[in-house]
C-alpha positions as CSV (number, residue, x, y, z in Angstrom):
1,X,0.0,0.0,0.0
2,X,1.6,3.4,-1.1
3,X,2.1,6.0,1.7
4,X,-0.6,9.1,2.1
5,X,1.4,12.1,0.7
6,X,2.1,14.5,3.6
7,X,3.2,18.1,3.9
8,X,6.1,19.5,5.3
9,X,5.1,20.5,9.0
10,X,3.1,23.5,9.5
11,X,2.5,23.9,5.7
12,X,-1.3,24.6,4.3
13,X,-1.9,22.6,0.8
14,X,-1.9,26.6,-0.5
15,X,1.6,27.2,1.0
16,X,3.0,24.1,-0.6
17,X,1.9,25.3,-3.9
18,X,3.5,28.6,-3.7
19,X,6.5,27.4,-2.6
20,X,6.6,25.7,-5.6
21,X,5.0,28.5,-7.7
22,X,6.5,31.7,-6.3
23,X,9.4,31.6,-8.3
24,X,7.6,31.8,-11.6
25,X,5.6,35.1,-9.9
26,X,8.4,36.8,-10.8
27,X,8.1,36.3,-15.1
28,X,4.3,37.2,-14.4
29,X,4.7,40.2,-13.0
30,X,7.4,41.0,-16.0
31,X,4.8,40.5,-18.0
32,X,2.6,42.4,-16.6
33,X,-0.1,40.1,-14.9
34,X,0.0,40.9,-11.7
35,X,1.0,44.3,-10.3
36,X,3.6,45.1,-7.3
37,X,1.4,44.9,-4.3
38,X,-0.2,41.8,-5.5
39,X,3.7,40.5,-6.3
40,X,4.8,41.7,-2.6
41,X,1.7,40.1,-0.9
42,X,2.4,36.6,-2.6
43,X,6.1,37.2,-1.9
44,X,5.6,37.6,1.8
45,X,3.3,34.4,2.1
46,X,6.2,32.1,-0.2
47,X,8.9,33.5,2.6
48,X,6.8,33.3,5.4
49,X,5.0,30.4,5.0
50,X,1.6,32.0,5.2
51,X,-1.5,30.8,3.9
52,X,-3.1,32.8,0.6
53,X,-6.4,32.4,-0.8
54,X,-7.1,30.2,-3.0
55,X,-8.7,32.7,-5.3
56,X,-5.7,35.0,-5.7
57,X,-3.4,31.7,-6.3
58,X,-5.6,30.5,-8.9
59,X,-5.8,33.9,-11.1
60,X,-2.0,34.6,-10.8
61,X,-0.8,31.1,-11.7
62,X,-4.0,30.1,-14.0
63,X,-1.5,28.0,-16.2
64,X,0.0,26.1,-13.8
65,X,-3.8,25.2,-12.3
66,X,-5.1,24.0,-16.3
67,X,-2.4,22.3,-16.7
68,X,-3.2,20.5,-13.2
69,X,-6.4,20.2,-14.1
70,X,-5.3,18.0,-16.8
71,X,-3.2,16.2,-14.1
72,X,-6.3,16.1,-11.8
73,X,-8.5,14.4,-14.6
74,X,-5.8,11.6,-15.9
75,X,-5.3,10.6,-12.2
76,X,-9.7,10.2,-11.6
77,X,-9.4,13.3,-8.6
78,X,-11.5,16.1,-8.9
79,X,-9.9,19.2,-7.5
80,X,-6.2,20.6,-8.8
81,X,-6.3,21.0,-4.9
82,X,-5.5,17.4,-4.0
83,X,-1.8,17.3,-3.1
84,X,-1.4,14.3,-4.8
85,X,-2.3,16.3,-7.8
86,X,0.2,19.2,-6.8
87,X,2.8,16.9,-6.0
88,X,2.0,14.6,-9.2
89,X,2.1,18.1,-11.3
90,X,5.9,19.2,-10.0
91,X,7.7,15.9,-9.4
92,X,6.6,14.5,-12.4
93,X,4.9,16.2,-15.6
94,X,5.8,19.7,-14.9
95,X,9.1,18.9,-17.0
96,X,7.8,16.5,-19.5
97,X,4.9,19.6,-20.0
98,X,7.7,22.1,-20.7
99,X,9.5,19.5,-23.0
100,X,6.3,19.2,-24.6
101,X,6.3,23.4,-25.5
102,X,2.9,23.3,-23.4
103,X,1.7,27.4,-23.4
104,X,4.2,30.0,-23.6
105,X,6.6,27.4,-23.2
106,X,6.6,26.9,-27.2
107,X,8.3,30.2,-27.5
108,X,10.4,30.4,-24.8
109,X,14.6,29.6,-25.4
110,X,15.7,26.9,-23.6
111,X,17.8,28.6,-21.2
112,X,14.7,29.5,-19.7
113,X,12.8,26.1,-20.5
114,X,15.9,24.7,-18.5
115,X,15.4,27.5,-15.3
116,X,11.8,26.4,-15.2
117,X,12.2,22.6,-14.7
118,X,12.1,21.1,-11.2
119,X,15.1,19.1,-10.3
120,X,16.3,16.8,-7.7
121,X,19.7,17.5,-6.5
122,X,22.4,17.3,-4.2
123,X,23.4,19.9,-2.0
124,X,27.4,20.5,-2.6
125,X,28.3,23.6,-0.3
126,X,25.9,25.5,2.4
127,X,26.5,28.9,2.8
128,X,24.3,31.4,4.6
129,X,20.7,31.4,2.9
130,X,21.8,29.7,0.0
131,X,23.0,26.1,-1.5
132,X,25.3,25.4,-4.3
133,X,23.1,22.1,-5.3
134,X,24.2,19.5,-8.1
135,X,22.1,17.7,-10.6
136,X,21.1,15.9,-13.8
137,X,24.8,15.3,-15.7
138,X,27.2,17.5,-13.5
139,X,25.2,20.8,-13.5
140,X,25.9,23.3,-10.6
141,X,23.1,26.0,-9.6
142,X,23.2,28.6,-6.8
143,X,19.4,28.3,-5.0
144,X,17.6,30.1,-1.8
145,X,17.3,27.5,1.3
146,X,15.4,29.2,3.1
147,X,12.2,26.8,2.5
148,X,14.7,23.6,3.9
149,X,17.0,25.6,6.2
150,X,18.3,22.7,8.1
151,X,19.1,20.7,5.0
152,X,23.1,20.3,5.2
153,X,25.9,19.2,2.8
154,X,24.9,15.8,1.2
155,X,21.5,16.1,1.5
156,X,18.6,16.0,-1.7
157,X,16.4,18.4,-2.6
158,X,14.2,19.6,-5.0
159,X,14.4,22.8,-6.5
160,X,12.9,25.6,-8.9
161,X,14.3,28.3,-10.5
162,X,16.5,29.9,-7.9
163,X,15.1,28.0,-4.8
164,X,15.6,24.4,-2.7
165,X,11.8,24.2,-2.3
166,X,11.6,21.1,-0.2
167,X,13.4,18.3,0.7
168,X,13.3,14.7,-1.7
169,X,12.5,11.6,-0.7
């Protein structure tokens, strides 16, 4: 029998999202989305760990939910909200989706196809709010811990964009 999927202590289903979306907050502001005080306000709940509506997370990252929607359907759940579904979505088909040139993804270069794609890697140096992690074929990336901050040299995570988002299994 598979384990239940369980969250990080203390972190809502919504949090656990975000700390997987926030670092993509930043291209939608650039494009002009979302403006400043909406950015700040989901900012301060990603570093904070603080709950945001469900509302405001589904109109800023409306992609990310039809695309788990999709992910929702082929798995027989019925709400994106499921963090099966969420955790289904990132581990697993958020890179084969980008791959796929899924959205805006068709027209972005690959640099930034490649900055997009959640990783598991290997934590190579700790300094003081960041890791130097390792992954896929000998790739080196500088990343935020402050989501994992007693992760240590050694250890796996997973990260996104610029951040160690949580622990791996």
């Amino acid at each position: 029998m598979a384990k239940p999927a369980k969250l990080p202590k203390a972190v809502s289903v919504e949090s656990y999202f975000l700390r997987y979306a926030f670092p993509c907050t930043y291209v939608i502001k650039q494009r002009g989305e979302i403006n400043d005080r909406t950015f700040r306000a989901l900012e301060n709940a990603a570093m904070h760990n603080r709950k945001v509506g469900r509302k405001l997370l589904e109109s800023t990252y409306r992609k990310a939910f039809e695309r788990m929607d999709r992910v929702a359907e082929s798995m027989g759940i019925r709400s994106h909200w499921d963090l099966k579904v969420i955790r289904e979505y990132f581990h697993n088909r958020h890179n084969a989706m980008i791959e796929a040139g899924d959205g805006s993804y068709a027209i972005a270069p690959n640099v930034f196809r490649e900055l997009c794609k959640v990783h598991t890697a290997e934590i190579i140096e700790k300094r003081d709010d960041f890791f130097i992690v390792k992954y896929g074929r000998g790739k080196t990336r500088v990343v935020g811990s402050f989501y994992v901050p007693g992760a240590k040299k050694g250890d796996k995570v997973r990260i996104h964009h610029g951040f160690a988002v949580e622990m791996a299994e």
